[in-house]
N, C-alpha and C positions, 0 to 999 in steps of 0.2 A: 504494500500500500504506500504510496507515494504521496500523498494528501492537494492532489491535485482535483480541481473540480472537474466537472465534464457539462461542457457548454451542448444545446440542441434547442434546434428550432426548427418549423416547418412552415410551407407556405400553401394555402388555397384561394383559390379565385374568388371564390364564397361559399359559404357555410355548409354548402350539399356537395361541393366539387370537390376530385380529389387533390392530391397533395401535386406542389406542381415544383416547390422545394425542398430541401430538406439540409440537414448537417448536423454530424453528433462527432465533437472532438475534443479533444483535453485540452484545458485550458493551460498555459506557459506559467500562470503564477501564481502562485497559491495564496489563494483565497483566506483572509482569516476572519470570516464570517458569513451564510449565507448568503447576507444583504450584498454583500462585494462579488461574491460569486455570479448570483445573478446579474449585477450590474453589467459585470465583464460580457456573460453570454447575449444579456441586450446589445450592447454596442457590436458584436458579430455578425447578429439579428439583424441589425441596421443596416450594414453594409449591406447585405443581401436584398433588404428593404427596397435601398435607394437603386439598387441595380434592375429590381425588377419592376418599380415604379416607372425609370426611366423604357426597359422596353416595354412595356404597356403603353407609355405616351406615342413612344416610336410606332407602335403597330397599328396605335386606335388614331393615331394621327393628331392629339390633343392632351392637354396634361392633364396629368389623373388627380385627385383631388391624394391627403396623406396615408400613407399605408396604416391599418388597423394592424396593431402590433398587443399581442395579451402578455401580462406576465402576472405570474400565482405569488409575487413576494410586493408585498406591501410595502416591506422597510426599500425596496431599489426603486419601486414606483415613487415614492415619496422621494427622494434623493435624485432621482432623474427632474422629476418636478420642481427642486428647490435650488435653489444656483447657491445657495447659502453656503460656506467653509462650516463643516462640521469638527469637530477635536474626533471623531470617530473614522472620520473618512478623509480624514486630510492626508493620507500613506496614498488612495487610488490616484495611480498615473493620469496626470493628465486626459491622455487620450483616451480614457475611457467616459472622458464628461463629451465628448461627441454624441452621445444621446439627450444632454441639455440642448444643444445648437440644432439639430433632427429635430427636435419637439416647436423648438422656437419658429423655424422656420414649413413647418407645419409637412414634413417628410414621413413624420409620424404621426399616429395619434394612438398615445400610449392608455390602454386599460387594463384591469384588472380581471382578472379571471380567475374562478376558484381551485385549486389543485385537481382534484378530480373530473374538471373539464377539458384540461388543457391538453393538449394531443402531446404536445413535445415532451409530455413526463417520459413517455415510451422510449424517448431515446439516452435518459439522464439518469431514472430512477429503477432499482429495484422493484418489480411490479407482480401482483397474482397472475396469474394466469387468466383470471376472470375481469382482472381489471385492466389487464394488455388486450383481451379480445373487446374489451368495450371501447378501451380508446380508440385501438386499430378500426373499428368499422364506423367510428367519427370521420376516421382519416382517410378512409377509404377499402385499403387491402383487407381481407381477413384471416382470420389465425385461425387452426384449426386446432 
């Protein structure tokens, strides 16, 4: 065990559609707190975000309005939301406040989603069997 986190996110068109991204990878720094953790996996989120925001505009010919982006951690939602210097979070690099500047200019729009909704647990978290075959047919594939 190396106490590295493991960053995952997925992408669908909308709600019924299937998954059309996806990435499940270890993160480079070790996290010394959830809240940090997830931060880190948003701002990978993002790039992906804005990559596929832009070909969508390319294809539909028009800009798309900001990518609907969920995350189940409260304490990174708040922290992405707050430009404020915390004594808690004054260690995160820089470049992971790229998801304050994403939000500002409206690339995203970050919400909250409860764990048990969220597709991307499947690629992060130890999961039942019964609660990987519910996500997966969220997502699309199914487990048998």
């Amino acid at each position: 065990m190396d106490r590295h986190s493991i960053s995952g996110y997925c992408y669908v068109l909308n709600k019924k559609g299937p998954l059309i991204s996806w990435r499940c990878s270890k993160q480079r720094i070790i996290a010394l707190s959830s809240c940090e953790a997830e931060y880190v996996a948003l701002t990978v989120a993002i790039q992906e975000a804005k990559f596929l925001r832009q070909l969508l505009a390319d294809i539909q010919g028009c800009t798309t309005s900001g990518v609907k982006l969920y995350a189940d951690n409260q304490g990174a939602i708040a922290l992405a939301k707050n430009p404020v210097h915390h004594q808690r979070t004054k260690h995160i690099d820089i470049k992971y406040h790229f998801i304050r500047f994403a939000i500002e200019e409206g690339i995203i729009d970050l919400q909250y989603i409860p764990s048990g909704e969220n597709i991307a647990d499947q690629f992060t978290k130890p999961l039942s069997c019964v609660k990987l075959a519910d996500l997966s047919m969220i997502s699309g594939p199914s487990v048998q």
